[in-house]
C-alpha positions in Angstrom: 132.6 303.6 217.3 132.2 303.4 221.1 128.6 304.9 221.1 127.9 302.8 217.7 128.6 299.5 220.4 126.9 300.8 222.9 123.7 301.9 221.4 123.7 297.9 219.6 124.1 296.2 223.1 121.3 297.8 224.8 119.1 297.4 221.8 119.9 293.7 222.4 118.8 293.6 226.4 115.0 293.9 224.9 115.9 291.8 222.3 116.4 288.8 224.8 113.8 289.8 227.0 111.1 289.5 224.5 113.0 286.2 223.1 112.5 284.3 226.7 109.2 285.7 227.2 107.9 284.5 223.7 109.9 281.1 224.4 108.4 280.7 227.8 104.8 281.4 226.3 105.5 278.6 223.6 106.2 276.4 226.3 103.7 276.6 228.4 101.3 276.3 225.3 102.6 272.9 224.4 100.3 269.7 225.6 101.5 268.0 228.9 104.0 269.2 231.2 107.2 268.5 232.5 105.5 265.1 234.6 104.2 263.7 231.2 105.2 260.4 230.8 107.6 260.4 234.4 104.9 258.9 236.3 102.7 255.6 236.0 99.4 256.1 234.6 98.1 254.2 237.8 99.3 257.3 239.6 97.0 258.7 241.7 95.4 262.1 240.3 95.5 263.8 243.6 98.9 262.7 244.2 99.9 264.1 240.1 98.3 267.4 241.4 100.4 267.8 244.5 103.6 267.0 242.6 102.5 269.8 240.2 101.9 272.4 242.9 105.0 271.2 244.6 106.9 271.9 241.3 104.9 275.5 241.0 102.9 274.8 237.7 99.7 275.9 239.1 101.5 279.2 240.3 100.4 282.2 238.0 102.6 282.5 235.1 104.5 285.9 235.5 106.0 284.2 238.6 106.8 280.5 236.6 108.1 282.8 234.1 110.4 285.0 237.0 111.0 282.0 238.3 112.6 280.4 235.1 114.7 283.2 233.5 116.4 284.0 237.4 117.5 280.4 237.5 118.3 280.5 233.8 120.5 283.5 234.2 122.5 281.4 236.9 122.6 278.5 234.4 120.4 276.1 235.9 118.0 275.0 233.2 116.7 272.5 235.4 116.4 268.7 234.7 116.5 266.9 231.7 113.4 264.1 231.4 114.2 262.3 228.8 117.9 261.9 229.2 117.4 262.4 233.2 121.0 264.8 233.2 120.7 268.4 234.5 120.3 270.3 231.2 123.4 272.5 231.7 125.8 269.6 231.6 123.6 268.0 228.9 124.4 271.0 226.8 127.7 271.0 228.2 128.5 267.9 226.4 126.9 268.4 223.2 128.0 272.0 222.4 131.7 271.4 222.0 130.8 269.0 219.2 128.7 271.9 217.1 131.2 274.6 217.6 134.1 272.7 216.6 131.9 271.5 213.4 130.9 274.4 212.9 134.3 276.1 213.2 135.5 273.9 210.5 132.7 273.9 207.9 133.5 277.9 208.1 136.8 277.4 207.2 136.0 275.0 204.4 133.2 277.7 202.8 135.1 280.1 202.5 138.3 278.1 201.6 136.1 277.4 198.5 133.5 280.4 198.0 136.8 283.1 198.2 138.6 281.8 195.1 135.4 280.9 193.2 134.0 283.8 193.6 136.7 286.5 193.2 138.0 284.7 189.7 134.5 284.2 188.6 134.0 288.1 188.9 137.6 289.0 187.3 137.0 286.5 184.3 133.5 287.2 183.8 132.0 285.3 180.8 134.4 282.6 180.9 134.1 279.1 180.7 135.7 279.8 184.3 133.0 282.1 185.6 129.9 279.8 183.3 130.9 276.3 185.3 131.0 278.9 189.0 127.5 280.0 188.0 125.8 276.3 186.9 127.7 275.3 190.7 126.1 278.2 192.2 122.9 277.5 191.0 123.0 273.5 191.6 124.0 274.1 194.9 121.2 276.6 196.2 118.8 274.6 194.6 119.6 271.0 196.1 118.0 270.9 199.7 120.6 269.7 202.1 118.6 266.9 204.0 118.9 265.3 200.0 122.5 266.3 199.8 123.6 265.1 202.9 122.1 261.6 202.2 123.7 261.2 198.8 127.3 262.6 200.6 126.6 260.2 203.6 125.9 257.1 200.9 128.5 257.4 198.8 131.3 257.8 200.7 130.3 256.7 204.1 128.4 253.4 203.0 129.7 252.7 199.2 133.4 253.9 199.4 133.6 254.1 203.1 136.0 256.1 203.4 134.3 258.3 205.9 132.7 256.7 209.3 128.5 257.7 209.0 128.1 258.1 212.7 129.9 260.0 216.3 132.2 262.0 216.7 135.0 260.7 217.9 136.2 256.8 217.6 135.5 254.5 220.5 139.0 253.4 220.4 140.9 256.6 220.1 142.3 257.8 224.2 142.0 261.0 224.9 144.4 263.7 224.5 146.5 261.8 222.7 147.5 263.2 218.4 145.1 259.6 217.0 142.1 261.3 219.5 142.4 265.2 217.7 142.6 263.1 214.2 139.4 260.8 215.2 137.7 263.9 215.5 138.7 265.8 213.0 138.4 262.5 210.7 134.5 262.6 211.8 133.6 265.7 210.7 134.8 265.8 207.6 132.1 264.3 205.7 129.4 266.4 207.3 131.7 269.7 206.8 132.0 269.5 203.4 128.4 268.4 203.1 127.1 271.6 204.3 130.3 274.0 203.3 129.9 272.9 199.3 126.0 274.4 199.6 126.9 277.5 202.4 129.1 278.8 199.7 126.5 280.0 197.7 125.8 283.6 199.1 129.5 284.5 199.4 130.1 283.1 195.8 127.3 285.4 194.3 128.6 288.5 196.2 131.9 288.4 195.0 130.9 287.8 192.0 129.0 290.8 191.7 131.4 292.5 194.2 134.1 292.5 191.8 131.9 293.2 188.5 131.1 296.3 189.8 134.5 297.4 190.8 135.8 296.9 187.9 134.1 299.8 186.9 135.0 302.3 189.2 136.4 305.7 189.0 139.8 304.7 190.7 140.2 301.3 189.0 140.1 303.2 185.8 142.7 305.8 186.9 145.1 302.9 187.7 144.8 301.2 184.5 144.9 304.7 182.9 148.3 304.4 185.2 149.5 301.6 183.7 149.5 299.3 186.6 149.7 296.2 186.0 146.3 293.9 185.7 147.1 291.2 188.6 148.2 294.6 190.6 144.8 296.2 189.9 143.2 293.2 191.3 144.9 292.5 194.7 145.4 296.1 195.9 142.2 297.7 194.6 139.3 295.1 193.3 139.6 292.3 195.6 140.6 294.4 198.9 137.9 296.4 198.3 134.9 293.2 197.4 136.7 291.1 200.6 136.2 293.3 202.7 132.3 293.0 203.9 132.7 289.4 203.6 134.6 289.7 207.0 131.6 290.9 208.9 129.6 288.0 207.7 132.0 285.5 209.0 130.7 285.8 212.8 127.3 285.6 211.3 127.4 282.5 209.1 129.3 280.7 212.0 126.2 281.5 214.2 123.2 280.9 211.6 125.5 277.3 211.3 125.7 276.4 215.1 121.6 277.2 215.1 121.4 275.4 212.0 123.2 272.3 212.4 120.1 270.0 212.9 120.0 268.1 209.6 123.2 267.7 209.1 123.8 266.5 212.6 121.0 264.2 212.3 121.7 262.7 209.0 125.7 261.8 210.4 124.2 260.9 213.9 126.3 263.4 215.2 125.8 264.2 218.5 126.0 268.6 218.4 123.3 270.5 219.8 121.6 269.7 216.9 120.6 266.3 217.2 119.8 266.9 221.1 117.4 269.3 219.8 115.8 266.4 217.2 115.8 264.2 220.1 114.2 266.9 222.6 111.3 267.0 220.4 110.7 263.8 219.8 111.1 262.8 223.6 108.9 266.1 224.5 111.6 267.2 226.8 110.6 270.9 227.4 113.1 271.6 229.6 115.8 271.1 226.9 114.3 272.6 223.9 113.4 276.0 226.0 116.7 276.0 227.2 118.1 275.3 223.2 116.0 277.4 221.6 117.1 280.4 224.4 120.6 279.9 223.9 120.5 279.8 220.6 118.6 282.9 220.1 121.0 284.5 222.6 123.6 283.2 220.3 122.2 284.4 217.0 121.8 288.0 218.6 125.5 287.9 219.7 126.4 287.4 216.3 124.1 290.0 214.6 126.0 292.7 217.7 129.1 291.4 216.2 128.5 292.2 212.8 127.5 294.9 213.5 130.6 296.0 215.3 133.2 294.6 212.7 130.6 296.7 209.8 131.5 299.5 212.1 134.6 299.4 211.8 135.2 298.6 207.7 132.7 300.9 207.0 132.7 303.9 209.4 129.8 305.4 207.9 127.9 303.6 210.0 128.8 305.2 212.9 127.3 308.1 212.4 123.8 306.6 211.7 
């Protein structure tokens, strides 16, 4: 299993490499640069061009890119221009809020998609399994900026019983029992927002998961055993279909941290997400290089630990 890690994390040093280059390419494609709209248009051009060559922008770009990724690797990102913050502690400040969102919306999909889809499976052709199906199909076909609107209406602006906006009430003092509820309070809305239409992938393998168990050699020995049905289920069937679902669970919690724009933006929540919204609007380069690096980084980490937890249920992998 050692090697099986092994061989993964140095496949993953290339990986990033080739992520920053391609990112610092797209960067330097983009119109402007990192002076656009920080000076007066009165400004002097001669004086512009000095500030540029001060900053290094006119130096050839192998050594703006060397230059970058060394001070990157010691976590200086350099300065935000739109919110005028180094982007470190900008990021600092946001990410908190996406993980902990994240972490619960996790929770929440697979606190639904696990029971769905493992009954739907054992009563197939059910009125159980019929109604998991027309949910399954509803929800991979309604696109979440439309969902997230019709959640955040109804019960933020018609029932109100969810705030539509932050993260944490103004009011609430920190680390005090009212400040973890205030937060937790927040991200309710947008958690189940995204969990009800993340479920659908884990739904549909279970589903199929356990279908094709139940036709395996060794559940037919044990029924020819005369163990009991519910027995059959837990110790054989749904062991067996849960268990790849675990090495998907650093995955999906990664895919939702890099994916947490709409629903961020829709709630007004500030995550990385809507820093990134607000990067792009604002043309602050310096943040969205620095996102869109971390959160590649961060998407590879989770693909390594997939990988690693696959290992490990399935140890035919480890001699591939």
């Amino acid at each position: 299993m050692w090697k099986t890690i092994l061989r993964r994390v140095l496949l993953m040093i290339p990986q990033i490499i080739v992520l920053s280059l391609f990112i610092f390419i797209l960067a330097k494609a983009m119109p402007g640069d990192p002076f656009t709209g920080l000076i007066n248009p009165n400004t002097d051009p001669e004086t512009i061009e000095k500030m540029r060559i001060a900053a290094g922008l006119n130096d050839p770009w192998y050594e703006q890119y060397a230059r970058w990724i060394t001070n990157a690797l010691q976590g200086d990102f350099g300065r935000s221009f739109l919110f005028k913050l180094p982007v470190s502690d900008l990021i600092g400040s946001r990410v908190g809020n996406t993980i902990w969102l994240s972490v619960f919306t996790v929770i929440l999909t697979y606190a639904i998609a696990l029971p769905l889809g493992l009954l739907s499976g054992r009563y197939q052709d059910s009125w159980l399994d019929k109604t998991v199906v027309v949910y399954n199909f509803v929800s991979f076909a309604i696109p979440i900026f439309i969902f997230a609107l019709l959640m955040l209406f109804i019960f933020g602006y018609r029932l109100e019983w969810f705030p539509t906006t932050g993260s944490v009430s103004s009011a609430a003092e920190p680390g005090t029992l009212g400040f973890v509820w205030s937060r937790i309070y927040h991200m309710i809305l947008p958690a189940i927002s995204q969990a009800l239409l993340a479920t659908t992938v884990t739904i549909q393998y279970l589903r199929n998961e356990v279908i094709d168990a139940k036709q395996l050699d060794f559940v037919r020995t044990a029924r020819a055993k005369g163990v009991p049905t519910n027995k059959v289920f837990t110790r054989h069937i749904f062991r067996n279909a849960s268990l790849p679902i675990a090495a998907q669970l650093s995955y999906e919690i990664t895919a939702l941290i890099s994916g947490s724009v709409v629903i961020e933006q829709t709630f007004a929540y500030p995550g990385i997400g809507k820093l990134f919204i607000d990067a792009i609007n604002g043309r602050d380069y310096s943040v969205i290089t620095a996102l869109v690096l971390i959160l590649g980084i961060v998407t590879i980490m989770g693909n390594l630990i997939s990988d690693i937890v696959m290992s490990i249920v399935d140890p035919r992998i480890r001699i591939q």
